[in-house]
N, CA, C and O atoms as a printed pandas DataFrame, in Angstrom:
     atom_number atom_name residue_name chain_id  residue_number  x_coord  y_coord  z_coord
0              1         N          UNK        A               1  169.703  174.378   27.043
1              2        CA          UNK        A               1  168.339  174.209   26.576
2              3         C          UNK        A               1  168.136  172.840   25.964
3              4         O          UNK        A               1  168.988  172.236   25.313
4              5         N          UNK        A               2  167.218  172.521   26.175
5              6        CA          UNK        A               2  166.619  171.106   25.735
6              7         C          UNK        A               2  166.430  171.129   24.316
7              8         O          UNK        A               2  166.093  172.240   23.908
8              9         N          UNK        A               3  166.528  170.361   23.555
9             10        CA          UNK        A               3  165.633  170.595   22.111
10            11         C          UNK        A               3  164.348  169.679   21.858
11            12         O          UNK        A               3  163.716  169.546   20.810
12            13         N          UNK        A               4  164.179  169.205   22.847
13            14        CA          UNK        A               4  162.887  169.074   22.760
14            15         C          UNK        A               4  162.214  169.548   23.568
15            16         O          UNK        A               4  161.429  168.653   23.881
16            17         N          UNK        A               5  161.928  170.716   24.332
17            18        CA          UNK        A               5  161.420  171.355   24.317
18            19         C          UNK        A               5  161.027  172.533   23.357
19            20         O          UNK        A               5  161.834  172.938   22.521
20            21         N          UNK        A               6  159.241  173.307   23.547
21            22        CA          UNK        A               6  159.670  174.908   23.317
22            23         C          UNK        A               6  159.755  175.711   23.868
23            24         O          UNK        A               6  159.262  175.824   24.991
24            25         N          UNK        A               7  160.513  176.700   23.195
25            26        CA          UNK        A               7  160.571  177.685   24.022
26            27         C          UNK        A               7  160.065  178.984   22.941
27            28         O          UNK        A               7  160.147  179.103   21.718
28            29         N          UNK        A               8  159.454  179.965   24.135
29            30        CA          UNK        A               8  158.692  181.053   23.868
30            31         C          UNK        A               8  159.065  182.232   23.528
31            32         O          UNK        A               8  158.368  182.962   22.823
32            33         N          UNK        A               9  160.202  182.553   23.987
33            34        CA          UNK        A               9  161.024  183.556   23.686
34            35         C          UNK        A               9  161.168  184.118   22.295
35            36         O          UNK        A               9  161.787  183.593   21.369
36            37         N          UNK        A              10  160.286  185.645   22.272
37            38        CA          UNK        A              10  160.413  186.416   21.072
38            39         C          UNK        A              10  160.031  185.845   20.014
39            40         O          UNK        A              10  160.850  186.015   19.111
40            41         N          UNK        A              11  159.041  185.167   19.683
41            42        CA          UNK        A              11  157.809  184.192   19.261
42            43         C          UNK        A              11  156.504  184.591   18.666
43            44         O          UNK        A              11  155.550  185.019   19.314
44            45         N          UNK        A              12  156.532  184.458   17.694
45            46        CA          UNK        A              12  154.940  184.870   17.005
46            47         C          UNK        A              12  154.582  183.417   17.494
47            48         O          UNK        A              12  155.298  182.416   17.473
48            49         N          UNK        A              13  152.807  183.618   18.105
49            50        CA          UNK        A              13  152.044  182.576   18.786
50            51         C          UNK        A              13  150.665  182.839   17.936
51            52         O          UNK        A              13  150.484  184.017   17.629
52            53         N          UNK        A              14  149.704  181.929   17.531
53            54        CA          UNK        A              14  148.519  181.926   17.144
54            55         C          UNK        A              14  147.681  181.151   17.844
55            56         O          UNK        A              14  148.191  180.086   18.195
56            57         N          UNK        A              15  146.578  181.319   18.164
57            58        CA          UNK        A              15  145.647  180.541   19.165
58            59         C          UNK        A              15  144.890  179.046   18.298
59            60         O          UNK        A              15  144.086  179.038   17.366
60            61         N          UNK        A              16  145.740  177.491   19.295
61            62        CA          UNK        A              16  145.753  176.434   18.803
62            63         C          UNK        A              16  144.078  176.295   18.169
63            64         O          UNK        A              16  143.395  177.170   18.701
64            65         N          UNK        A              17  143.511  175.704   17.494
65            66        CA          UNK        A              17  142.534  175.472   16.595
66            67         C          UNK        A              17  141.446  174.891   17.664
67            68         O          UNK        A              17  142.195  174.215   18.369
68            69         N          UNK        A              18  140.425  174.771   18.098
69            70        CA          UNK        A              18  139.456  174.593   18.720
70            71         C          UNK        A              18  139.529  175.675   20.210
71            72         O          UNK        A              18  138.578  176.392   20.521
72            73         N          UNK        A              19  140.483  175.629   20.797
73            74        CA          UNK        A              19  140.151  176.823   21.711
74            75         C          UNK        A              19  139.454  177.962   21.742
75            76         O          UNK        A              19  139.364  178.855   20.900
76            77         N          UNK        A              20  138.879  177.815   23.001
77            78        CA          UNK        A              20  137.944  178.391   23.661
78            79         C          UNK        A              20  138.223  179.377   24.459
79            80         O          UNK        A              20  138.220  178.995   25.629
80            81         N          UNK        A              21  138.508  180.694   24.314
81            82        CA          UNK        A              21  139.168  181.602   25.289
82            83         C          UNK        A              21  138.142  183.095   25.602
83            84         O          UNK        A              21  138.506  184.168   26.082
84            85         N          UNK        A              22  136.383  182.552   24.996
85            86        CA          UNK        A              22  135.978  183.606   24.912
86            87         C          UNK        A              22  135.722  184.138   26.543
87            88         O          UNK        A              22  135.587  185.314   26.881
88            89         N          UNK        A              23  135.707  183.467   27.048
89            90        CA          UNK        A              23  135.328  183.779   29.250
90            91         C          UNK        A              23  136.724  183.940   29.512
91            92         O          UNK        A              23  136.635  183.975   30.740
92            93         N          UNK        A              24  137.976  184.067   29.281
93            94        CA          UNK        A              24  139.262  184.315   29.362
94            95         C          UNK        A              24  139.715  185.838   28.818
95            96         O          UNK        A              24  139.742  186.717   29.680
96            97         N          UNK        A              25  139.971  186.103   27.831
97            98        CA          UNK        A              25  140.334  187.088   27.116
98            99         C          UNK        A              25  139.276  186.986   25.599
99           100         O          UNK        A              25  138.539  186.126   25.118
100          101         N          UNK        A              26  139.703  188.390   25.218
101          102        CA          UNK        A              26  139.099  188.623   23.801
102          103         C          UNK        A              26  140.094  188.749   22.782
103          104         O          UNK        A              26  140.915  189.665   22.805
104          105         N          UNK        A              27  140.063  187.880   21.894
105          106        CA          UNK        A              27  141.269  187.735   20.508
106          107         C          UNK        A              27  140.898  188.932   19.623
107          108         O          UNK        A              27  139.859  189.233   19.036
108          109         N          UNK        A              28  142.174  189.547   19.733
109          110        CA          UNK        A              28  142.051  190.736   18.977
110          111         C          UNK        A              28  142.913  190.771   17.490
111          112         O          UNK        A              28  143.093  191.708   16.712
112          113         N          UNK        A              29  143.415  189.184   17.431
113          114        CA          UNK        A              29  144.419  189.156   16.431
114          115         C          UNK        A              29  144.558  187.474   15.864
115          116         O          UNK        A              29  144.648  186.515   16.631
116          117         N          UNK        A              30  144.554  187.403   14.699
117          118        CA          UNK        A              30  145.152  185.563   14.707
118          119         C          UNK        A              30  146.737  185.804   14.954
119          120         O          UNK        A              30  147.486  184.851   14.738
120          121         N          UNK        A              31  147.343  187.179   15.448
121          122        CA          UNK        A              31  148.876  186.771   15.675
122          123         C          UNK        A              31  149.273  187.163   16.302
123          124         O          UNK        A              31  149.251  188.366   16.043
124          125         N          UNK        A              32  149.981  186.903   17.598
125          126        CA          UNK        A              32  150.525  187.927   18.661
126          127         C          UNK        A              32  152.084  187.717   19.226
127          128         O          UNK        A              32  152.522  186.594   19.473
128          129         N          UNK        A              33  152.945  189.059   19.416
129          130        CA          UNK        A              33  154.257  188.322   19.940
130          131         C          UNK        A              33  153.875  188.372   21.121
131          132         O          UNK        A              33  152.938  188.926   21.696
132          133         N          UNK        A              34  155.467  187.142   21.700
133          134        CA          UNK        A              34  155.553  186.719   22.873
134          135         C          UNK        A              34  156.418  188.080   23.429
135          136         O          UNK        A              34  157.568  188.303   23.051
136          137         N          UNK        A              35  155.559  189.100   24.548
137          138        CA          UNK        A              35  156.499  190.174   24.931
138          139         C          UNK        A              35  157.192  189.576   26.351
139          140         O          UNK        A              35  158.283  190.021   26.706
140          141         N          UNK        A              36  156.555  188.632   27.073
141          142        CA          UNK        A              36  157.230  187.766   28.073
142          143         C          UNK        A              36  157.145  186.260   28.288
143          144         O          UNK        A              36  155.986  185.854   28.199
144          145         N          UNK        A              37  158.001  185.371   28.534
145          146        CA          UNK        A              37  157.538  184.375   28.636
146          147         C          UNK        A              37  158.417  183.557   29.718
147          148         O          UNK        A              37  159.631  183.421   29.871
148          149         N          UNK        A              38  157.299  183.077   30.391
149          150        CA          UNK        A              38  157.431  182.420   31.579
150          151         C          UNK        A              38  158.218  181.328   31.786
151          152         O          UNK        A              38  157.682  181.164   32.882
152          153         N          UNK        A              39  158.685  180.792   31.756
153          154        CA          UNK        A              39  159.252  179.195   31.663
154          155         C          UNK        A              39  158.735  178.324   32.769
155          156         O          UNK        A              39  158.124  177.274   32.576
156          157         N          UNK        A              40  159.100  178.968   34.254
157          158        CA          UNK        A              40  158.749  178.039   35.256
158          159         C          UNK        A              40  157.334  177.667   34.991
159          160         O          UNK        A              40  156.888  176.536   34.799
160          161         N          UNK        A              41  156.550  179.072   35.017
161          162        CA          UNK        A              41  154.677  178.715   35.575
162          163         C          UNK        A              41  154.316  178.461   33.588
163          164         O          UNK        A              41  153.125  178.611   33.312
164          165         N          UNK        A              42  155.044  178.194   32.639
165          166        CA          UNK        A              42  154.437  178.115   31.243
166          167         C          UNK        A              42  153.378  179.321   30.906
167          168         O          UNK        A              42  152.238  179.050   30.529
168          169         N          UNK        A              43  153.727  180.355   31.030
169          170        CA          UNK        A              43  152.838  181.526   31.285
170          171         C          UNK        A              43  152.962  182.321   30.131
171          172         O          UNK        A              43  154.087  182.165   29.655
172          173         N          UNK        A              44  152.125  183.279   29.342
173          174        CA          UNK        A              44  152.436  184.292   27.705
174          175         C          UNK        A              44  152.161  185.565   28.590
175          176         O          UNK        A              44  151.296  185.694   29.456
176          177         N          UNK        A              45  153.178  186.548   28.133
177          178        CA          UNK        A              45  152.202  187.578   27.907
178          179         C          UNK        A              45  152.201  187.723   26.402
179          180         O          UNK        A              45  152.972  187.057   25.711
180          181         N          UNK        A              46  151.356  188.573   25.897
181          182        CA          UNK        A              46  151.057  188.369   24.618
182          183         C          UNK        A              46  150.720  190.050   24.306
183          184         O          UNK        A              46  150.274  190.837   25.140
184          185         N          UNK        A              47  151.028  190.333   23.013
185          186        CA          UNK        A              47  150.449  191.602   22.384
186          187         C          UNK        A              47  150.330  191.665   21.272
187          188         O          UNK        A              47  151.330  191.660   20.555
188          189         N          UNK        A              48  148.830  191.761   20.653
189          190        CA          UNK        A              48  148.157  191.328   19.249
190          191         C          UNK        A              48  149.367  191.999   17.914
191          192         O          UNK        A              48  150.265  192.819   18.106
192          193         N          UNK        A              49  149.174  191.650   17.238
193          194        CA          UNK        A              49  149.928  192.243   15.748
194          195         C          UNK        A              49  148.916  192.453   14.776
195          196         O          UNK        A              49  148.063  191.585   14.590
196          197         N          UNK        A              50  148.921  193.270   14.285
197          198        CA          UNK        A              50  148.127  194.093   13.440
198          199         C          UNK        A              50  148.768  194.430   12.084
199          200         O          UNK        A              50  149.915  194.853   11.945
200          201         N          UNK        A              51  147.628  194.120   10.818
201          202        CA          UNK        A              51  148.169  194.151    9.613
202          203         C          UNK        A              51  148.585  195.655    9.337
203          204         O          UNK        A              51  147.689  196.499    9.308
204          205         N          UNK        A              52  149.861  196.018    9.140
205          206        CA          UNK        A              52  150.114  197.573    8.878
206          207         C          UNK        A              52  150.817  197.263    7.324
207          208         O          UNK        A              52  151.992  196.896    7.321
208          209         N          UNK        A              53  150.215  197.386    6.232
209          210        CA          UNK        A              53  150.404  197.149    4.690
210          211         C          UNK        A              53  150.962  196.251    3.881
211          212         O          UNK        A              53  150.268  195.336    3.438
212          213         N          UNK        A              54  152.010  196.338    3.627
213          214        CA          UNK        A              54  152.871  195.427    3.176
214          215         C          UNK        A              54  154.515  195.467    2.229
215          216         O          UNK        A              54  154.657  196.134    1.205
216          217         N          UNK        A              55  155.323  194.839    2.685
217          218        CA          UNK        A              55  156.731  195.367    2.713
218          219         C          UNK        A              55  157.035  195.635    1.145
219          220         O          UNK        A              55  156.227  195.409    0.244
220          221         N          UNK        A              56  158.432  196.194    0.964
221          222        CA          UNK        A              56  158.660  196.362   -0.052
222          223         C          UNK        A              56  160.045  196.183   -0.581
223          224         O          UNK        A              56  160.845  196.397    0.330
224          225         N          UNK        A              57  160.525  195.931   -1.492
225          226        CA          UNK        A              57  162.057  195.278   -1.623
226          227         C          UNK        A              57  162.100  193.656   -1.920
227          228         O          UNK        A              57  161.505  193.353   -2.954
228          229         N          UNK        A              58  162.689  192.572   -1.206
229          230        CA          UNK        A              58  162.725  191.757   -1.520
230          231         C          UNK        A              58  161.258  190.790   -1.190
231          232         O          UNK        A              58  160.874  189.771   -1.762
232          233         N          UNK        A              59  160.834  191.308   -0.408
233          234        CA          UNK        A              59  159.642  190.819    0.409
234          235         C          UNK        A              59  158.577  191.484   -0.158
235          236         O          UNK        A              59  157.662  191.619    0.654
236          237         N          UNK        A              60  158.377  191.895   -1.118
237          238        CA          UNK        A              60  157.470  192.765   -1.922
238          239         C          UNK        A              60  156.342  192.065   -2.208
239          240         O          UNK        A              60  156.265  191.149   -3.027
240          241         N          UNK        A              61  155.286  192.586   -1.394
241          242        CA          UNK        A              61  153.976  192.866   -1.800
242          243         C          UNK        A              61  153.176  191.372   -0.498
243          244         O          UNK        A              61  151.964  191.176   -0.406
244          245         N          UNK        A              62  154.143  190.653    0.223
245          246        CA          UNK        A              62  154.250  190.092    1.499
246          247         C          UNK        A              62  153.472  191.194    3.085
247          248         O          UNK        A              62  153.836  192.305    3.469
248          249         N          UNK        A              63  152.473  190.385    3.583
249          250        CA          UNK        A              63  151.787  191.372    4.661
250          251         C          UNK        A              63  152.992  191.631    5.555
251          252         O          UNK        A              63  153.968  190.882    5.604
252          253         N          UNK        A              64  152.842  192.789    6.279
253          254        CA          UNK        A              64  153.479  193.189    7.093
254          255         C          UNK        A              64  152.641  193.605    8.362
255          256         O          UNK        A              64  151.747  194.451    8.379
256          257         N          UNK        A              65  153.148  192.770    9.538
257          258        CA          UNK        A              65  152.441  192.460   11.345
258          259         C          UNK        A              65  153.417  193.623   12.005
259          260         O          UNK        A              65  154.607  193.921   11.909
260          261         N          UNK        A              66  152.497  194.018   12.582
261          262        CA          UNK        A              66  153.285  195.403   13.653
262          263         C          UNK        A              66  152.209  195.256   14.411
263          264         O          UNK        A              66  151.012  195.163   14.139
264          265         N          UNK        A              67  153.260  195.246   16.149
265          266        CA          UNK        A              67  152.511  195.248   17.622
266          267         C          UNK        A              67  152.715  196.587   17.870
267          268         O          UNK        A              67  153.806  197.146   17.971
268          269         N          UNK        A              68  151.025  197.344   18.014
269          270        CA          UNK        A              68  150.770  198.654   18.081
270          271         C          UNK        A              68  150.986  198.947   19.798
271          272         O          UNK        A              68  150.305  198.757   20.806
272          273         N          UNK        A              69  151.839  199.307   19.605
273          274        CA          UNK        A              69  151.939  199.974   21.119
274          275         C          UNK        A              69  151.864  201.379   21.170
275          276         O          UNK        A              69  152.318  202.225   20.400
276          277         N          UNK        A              70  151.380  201.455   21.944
277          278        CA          UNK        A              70  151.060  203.193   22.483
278          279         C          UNK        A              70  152.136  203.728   23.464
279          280         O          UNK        A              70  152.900  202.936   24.015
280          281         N          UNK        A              71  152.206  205.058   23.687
281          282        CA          UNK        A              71  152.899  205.886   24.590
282          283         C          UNK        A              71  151.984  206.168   25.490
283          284         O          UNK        A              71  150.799  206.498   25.453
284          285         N          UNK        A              72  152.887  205.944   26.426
285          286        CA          UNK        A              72  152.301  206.149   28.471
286          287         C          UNK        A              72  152.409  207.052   29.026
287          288         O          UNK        A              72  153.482  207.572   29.332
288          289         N          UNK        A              73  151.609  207.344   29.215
289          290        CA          UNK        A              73  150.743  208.115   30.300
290          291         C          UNK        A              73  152.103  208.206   31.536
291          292         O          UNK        A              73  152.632  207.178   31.961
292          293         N          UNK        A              74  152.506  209.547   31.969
293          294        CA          UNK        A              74  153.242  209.049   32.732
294          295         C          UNK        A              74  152.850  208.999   34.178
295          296         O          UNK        A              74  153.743  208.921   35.022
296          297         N          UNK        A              75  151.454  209.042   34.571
297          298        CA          UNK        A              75  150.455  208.812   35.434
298          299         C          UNK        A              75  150.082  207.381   35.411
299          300         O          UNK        A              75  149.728  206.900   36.488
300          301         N          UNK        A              76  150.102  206.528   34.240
301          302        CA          UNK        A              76  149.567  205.215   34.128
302          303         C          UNK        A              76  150.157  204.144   34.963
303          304         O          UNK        A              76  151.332  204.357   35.264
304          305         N          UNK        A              77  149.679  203.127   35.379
305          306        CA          UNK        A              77  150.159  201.817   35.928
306          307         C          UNK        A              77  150.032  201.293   34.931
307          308         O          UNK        A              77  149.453  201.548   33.875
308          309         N          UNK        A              78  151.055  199.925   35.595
309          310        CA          UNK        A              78  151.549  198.878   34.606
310          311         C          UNK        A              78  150.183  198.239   33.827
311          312         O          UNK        A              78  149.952  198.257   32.618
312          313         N          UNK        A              79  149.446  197.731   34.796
313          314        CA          UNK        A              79  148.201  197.107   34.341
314          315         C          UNK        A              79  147.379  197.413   33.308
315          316         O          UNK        A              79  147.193  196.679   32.338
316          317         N          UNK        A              80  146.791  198.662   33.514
317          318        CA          UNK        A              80  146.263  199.625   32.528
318          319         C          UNK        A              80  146.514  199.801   31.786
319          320         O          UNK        A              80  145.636  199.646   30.938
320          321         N          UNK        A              81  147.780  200.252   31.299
321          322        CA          UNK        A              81  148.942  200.576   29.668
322          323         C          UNK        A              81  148.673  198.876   29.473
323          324         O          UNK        A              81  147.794  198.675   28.635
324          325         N          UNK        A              82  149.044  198.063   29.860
325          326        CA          UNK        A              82  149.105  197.055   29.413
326          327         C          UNK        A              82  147.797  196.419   28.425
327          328         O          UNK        A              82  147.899  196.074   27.247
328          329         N          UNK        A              83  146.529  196.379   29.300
329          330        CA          UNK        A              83  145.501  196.807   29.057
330          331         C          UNK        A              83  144.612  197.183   27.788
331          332         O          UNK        A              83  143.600  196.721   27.261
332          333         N          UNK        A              84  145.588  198.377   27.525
333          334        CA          UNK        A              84  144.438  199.563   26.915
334          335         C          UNK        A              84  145.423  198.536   25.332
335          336         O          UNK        A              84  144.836  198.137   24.327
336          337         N          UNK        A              85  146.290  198.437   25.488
337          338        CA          UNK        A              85  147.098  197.725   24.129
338          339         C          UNK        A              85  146.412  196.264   23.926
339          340         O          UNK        A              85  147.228  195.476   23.448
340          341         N          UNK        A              86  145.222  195.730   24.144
341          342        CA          UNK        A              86  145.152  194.519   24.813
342          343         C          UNK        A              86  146.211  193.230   24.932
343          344         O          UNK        A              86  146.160  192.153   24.339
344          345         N          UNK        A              87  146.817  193.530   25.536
345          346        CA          UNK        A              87  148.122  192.696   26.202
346          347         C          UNK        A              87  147.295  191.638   27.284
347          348         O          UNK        A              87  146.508  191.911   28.191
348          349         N          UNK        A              88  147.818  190.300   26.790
349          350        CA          UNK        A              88  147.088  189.391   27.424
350          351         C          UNK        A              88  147.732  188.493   28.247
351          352         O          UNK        A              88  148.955  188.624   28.214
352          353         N          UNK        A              89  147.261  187.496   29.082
353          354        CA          UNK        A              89  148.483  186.637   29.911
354          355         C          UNK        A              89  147.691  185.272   29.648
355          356         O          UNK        A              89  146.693  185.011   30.320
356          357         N          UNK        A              90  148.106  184.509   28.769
357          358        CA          UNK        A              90  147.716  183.235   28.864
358          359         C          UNK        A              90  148.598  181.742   29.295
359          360         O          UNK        A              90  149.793  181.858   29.569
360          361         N          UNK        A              91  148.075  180.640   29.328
361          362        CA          UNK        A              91  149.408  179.917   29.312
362          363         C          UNK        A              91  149.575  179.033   28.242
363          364         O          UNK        A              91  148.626  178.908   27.468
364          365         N          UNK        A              92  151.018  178.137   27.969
365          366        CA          UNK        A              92  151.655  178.490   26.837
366          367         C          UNK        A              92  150.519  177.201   25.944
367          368         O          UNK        A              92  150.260  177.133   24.743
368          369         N          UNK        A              93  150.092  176.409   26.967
369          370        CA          UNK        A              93  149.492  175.011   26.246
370          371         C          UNK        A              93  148.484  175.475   25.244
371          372         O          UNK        A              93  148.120  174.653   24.402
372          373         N          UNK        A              94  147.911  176.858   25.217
373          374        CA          UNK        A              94  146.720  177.119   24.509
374          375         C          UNK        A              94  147.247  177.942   22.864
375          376         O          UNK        A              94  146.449  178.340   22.015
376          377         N          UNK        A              95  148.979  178.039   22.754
377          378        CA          UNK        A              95  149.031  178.318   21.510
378          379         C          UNK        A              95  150.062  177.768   20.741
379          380         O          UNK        A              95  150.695  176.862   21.282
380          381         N          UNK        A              96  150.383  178.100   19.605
381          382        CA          UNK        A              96  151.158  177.667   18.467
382          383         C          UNK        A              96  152.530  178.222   17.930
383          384         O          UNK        A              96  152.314  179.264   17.312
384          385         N          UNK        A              97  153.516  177.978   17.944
385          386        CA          UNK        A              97  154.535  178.781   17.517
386          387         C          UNK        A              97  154.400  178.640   16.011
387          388         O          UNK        A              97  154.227  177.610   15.360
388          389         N          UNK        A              98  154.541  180.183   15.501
389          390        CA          UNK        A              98  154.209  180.125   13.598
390          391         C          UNK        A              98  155.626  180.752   13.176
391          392         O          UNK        A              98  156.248  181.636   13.764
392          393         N          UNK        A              99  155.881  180.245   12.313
393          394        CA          UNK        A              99  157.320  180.104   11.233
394          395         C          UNK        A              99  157.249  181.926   11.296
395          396         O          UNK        A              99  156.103  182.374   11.247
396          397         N          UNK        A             100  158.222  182.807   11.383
397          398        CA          UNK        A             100  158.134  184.461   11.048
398          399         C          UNK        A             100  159.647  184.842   11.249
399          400         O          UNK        A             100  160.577  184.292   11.839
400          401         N          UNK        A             101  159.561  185.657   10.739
401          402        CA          UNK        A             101  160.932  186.518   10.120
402          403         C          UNK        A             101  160.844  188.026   10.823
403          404         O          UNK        A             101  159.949  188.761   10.405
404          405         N          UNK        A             102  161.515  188.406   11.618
405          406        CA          UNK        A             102  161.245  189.450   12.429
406          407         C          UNK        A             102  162.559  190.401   11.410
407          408         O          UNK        A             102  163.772  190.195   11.460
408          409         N          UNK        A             103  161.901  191.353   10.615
409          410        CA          UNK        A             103  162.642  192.044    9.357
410          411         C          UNK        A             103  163.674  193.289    9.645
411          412         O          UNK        A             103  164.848  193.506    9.347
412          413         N          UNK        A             104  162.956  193.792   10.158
413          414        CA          UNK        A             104  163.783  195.147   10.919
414          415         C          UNK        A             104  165.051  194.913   12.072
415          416         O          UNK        A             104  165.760  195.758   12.618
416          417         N          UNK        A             105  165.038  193.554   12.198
417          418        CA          UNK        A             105  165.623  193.337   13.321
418          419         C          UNK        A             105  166.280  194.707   13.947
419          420         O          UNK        A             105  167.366  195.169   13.598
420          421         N          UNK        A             106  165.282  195.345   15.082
421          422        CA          UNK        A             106  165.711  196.188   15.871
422          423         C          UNK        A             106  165.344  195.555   17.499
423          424         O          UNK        A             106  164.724  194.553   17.854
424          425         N          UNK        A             107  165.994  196.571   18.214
425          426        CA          UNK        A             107  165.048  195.946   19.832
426          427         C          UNK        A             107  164.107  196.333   20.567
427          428         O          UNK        A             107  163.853  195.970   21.716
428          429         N          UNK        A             108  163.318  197.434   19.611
429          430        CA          UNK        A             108  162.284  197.570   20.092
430          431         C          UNK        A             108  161.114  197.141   19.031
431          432         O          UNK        A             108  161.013  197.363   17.824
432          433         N          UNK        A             109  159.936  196.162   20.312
433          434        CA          UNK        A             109  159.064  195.839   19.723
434          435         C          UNK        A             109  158.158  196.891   18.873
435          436         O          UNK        A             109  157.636  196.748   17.767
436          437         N          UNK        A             110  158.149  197.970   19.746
437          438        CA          UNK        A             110  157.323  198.902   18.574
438          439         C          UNK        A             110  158.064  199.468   17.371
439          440         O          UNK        A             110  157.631  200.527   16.918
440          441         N          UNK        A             111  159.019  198.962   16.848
441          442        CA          UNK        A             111  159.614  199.831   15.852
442          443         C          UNK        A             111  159.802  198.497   14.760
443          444         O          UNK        A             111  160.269  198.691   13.638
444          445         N          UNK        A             112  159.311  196.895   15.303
445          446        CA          UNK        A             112  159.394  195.719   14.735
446          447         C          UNK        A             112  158.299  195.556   13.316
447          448         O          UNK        A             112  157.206  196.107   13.184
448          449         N          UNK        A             113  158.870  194.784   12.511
449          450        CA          UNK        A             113  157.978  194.290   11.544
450          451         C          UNK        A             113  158.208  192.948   11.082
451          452         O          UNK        A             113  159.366  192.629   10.814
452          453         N          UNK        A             114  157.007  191.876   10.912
453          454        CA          UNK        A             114  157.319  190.869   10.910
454          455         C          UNK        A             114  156.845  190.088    9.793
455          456         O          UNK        A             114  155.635  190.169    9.585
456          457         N          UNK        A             115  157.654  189.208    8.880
457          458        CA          UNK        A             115  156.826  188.438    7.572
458          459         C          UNK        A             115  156.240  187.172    8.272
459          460         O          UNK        A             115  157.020  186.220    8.270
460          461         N          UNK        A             116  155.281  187.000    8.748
461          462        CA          UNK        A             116  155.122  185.464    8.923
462          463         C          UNK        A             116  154.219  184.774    7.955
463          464         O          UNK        A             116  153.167  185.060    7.383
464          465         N          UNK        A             117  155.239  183.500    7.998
465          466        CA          UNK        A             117  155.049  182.600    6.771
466          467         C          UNK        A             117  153.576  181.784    7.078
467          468         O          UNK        A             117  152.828  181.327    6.213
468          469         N          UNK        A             118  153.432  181.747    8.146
469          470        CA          UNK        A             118  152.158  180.860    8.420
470          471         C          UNK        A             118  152.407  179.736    9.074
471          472         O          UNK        A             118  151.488  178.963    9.344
């Protein structure tokens, strides 16, 4: 890996400051992780994070970001589940990598909680 490059991988992203993405997608979050990321085509998928209270212990009284994912339909396509979570595909030039602490360190995103510093 280069170090000057970035890279996207497992990444809290915020949408860069003047962008325009309302004819694109609808921002459902100022914070979203990176659930895939493209390298060749510079491509996000993205899934909003949502304020769920705030931690407790050393990180006390610090917001706490959780990507709400739902359980599937086992009738559903990919698209749709994807979808209904608004899971988005943008590319990478339109956001920001933000400083965050992924706390729970587990491997699933839905069971994740994240401090980001800003």
């Amino acid at each position: 890996r280069s170090p000057k490059k970035l890279y996207y991988y497992n990444k809290i992203v915020t949408l860069k400051k003047g962008e325009d993405n309302s004819k694109l997608f609808q921002i459902k979050s100022k914070y979203y992780f990176v659930i895939n990321y493209d390298a060749p085509s510079l491509t996000l998928q993205l899934i909003p994070l949502l304020l769920r209270g705030s931690f407790k212990g050393k990180r006390e009284g610090r917001p706490k970001w959780k990507a709400d994912v739902l359980p599937r339909d086992k009738d559903q396509d990919e698209e749709s589940y994807l979808k209904s979570m608004h899971v988005i595909t943008s590319t990478c030039q339109k956001w920001d990598i933000v400083q965050s602490h992924a706390v729970t360190k587990c491997a699933s995103v839905k069971q994740e909680s994240w401090d980001i510093v800003g």
